[in-house]
C-alpha positions in Angstrom: 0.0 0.0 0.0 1.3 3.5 -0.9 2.2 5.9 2.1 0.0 8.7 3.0 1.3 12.4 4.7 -0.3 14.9 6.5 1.1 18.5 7.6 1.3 19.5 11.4 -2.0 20.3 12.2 -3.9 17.7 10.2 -6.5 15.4 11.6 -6.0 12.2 10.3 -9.0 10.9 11.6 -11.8 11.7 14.3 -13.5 10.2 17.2 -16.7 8.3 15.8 -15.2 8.2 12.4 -15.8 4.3 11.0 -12.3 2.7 11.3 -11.1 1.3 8.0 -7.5 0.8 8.4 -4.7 1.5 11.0 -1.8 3.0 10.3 2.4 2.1 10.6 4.0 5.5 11.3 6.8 5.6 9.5 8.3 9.4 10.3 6.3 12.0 12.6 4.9 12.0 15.6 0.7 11.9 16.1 -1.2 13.4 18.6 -4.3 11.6 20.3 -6.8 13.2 21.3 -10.2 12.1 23.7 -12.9 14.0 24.1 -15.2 14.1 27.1 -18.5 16.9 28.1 -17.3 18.8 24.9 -13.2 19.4 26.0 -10.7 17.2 24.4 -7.7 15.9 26.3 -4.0 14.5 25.3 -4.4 11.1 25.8 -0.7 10.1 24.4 1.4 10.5 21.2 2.5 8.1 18.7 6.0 8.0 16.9 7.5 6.4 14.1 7.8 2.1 14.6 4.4 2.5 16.3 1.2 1.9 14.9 -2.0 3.7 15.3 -5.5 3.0 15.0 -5.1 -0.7 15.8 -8.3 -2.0 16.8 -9.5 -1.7 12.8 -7.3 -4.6 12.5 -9.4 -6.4 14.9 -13.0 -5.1 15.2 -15.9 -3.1 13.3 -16.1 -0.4 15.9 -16.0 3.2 15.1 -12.5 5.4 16.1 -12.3 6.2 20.1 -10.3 9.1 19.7 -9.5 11.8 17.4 -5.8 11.3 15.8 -4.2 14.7 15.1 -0.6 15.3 12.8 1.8 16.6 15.2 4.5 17.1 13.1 4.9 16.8 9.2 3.9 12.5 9.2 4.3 9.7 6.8 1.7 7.1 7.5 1.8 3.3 5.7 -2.3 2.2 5.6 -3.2 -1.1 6.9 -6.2 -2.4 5.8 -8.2 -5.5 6.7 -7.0 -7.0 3.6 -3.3 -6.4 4.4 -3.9 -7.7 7.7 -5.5 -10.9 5.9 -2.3 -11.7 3.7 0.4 -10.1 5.6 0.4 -10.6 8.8 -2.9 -12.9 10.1 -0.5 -15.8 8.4 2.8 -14.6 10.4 3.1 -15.6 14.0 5.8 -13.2 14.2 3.6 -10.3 13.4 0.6 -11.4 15.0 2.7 -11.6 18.3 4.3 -8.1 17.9 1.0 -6.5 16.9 -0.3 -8.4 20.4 2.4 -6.8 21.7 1.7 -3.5 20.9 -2.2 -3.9 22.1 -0.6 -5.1 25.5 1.7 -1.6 25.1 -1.4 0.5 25.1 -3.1 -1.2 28.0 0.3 -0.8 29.9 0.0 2.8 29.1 -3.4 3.0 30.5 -2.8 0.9 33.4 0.4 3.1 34.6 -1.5 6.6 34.1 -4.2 4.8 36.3 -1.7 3.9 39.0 0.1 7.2 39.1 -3.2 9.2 39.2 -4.5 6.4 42.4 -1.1 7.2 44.3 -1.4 10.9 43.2 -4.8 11.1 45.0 -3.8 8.8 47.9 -0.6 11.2 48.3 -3.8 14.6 48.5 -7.0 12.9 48.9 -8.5 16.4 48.4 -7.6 15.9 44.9 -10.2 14.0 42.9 -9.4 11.2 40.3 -10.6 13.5 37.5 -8.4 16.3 38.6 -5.3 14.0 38.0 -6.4 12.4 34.7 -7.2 15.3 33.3 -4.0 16.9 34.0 -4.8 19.2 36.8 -2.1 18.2 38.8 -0.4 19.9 41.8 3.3 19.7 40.9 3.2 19.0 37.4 6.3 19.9 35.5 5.7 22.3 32.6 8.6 22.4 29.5 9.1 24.3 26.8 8.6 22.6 23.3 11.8 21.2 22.5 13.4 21.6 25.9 14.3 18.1 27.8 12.8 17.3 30.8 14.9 14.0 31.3 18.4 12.9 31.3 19.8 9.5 31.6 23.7 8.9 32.4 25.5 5.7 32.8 27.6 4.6 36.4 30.0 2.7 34.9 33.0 2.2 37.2 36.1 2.1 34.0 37.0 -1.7 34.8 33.7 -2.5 33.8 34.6 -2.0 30.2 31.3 -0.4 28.8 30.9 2.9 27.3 29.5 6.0 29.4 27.0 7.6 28.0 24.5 10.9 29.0 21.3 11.2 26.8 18.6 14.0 27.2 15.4 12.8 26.6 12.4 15.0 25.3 10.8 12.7 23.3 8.2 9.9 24.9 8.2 6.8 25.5 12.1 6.7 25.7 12.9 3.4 24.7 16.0 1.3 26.2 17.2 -1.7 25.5 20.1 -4.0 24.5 22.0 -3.6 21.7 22.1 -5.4 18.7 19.1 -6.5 18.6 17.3 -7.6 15.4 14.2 -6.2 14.4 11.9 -9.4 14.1 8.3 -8.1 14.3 8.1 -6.8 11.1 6.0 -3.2 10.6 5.5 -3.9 13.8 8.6 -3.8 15.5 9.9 -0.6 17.8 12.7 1.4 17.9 15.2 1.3 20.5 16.4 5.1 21.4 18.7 3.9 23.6 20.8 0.9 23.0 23.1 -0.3 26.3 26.3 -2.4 25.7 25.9 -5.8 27.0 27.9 -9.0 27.6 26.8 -12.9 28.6 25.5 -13.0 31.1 23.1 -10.6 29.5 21.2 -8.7 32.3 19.8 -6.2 29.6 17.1 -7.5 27.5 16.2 -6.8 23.8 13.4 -4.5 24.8 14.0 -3.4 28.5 12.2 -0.4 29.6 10.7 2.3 28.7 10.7 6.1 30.0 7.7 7.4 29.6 5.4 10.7 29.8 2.2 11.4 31.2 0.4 14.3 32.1 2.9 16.1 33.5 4.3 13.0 35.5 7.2 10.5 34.7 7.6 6.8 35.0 9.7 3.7 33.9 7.9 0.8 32.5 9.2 -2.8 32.3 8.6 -4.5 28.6 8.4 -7.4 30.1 12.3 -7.7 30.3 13.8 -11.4 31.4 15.2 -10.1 34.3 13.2 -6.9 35.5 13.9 -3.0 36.9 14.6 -1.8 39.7 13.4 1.8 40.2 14.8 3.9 42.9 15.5 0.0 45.4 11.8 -0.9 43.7 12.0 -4.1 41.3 9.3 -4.0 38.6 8.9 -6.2 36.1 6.7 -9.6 34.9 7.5 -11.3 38.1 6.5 -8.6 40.4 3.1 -8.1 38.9 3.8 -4.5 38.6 4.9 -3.4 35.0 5.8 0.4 36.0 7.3 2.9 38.7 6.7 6.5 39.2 10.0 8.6 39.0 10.7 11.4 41.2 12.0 15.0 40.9 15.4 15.3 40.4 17.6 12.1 40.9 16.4 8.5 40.3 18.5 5.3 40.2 17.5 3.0 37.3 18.9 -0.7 37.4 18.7 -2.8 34.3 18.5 -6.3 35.5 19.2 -7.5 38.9 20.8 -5.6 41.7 24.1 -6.9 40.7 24.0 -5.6 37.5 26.5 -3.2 36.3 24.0 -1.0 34.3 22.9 1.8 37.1 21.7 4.9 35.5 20.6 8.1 37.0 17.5 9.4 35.5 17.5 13.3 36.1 13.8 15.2 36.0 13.9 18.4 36.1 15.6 21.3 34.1 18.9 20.6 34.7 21.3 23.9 35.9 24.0 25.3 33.6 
């Protein structure tokens, strides 16, 4: 199927609309949008190697939010009859588009989370308050400026690179490097990609840092050998997939708590 593009701006399609196709993003970032008693809301964004409009794929129910061009996009079209002889035939691909459904309920379930300790934290602040943004303590940035950074502990007999990274782009997505990219149009991209040696404590797809509302939090993909956020582990095994992260310094563990790859996750403008 041929690419389509749309210019910042443009709604690619709205709440209600009948859902004929999703959509691979191939370049751009898409803004979604939920509307509720006439106001709309940010529910989340959607970057290249993610795909948008997914449930066309899998039911005949109309769009449940309005999808907006954030930037200059290039979408591939995915239509029930690409799904049919693409993909339905691929276990590869039907596991990595399962995986990005199970993405989206993570998102939803860690917005949830932080907004229930949010309100458990100032009980005089209702549950609406928080998931519509009005948040006491939210951190406002200006477009473009980088509310994160990320720097390596290494110790130099470890024998891994350092590296800082400012993040200003969401989910921020970590994993091991080298990876292959086996799911197809499906697959994500890694932003970050950590050195690592048998016996691997960093897994393909590790974690994610990610966005919301105002608030940041690091949620495990289901990693091998889990996170630890701040002495917290999170991960499959725990039955919690995600941690809130705190102003200022965090400490981020890839693996178990022998594991050489500590980070420090900075929130916050940093000085200087």
């Amino acid at each position: 199927m041929e690419e389509v593009q749309f210019g910042p701006g443009d709604v690619i399609f709205r709440e209600g609309d009948e859902a004929d196709a999703a959509y691979f993003v191939v370049e751009g970032e898409v803004e979604i949008r939920l509307e509720s008693s006439g106001t709309h809301h940010l529910g989340s964004r959607v970057r290249e190697g993610e795909i948008l409009g997914e449930m066309a794929l899998l039911g005949d129910r109309p769009r449940s939010a309005t999808a907006i061009a954030a930037t200059r996009v290039r979408l591939l079209p995915l239509s029930d009859a690409f799904f049919d002889k693409h993909i339905a035939g691929n276990p590869g691909q039907v596991r990595a588009l399962i995986g990005c459904l199970v993405e989206r309920l993570r998102n939803a379930d860690a917005r949830l989370r932080a907004a229930i300790e949010r309100t458990q934290r100032s009980p005089e602040t209702g549950l609406s308050d928080l998931l519509e943004g009005r948040i006491e303590g939210q951190m406002a940035f200006e477009e473009g400026e980088a509310p994160v950074h990320v720097h390596s502990d290494y110790r130099e007999e470890m024998g891994f690179r350092p590296f800082s990274v400012a993040v200003s782009r969401f989910p921020f997505r970590i994993g091991r490097a080298g990876r292959s990219g086996d799911g197809g149009v499906f697959s994500s991209k890694i932003d970050l990609e950590v050195e690592d040696h048998s016996p691997f404590q960093v897994s393909r797809v590790h974690c994610d840092i990610v966005s919301e509302e105002g608030c940041f939090f690091v949620r495990d993909k289901g990693s091998r050998l889990g996170t630890i956020v701040n002495g917290r582990t999170i991960g499959t095994d725990q039955g919690m997939l995600t941690a809130a992260l705190g102003r200022e310094s965090n400490t981020v563990v890839l693996g178990l708590p022998r594991s050489p790859h500590r980070l420090t996750v900075i929130v916050g403008k940093m000085d200087g």
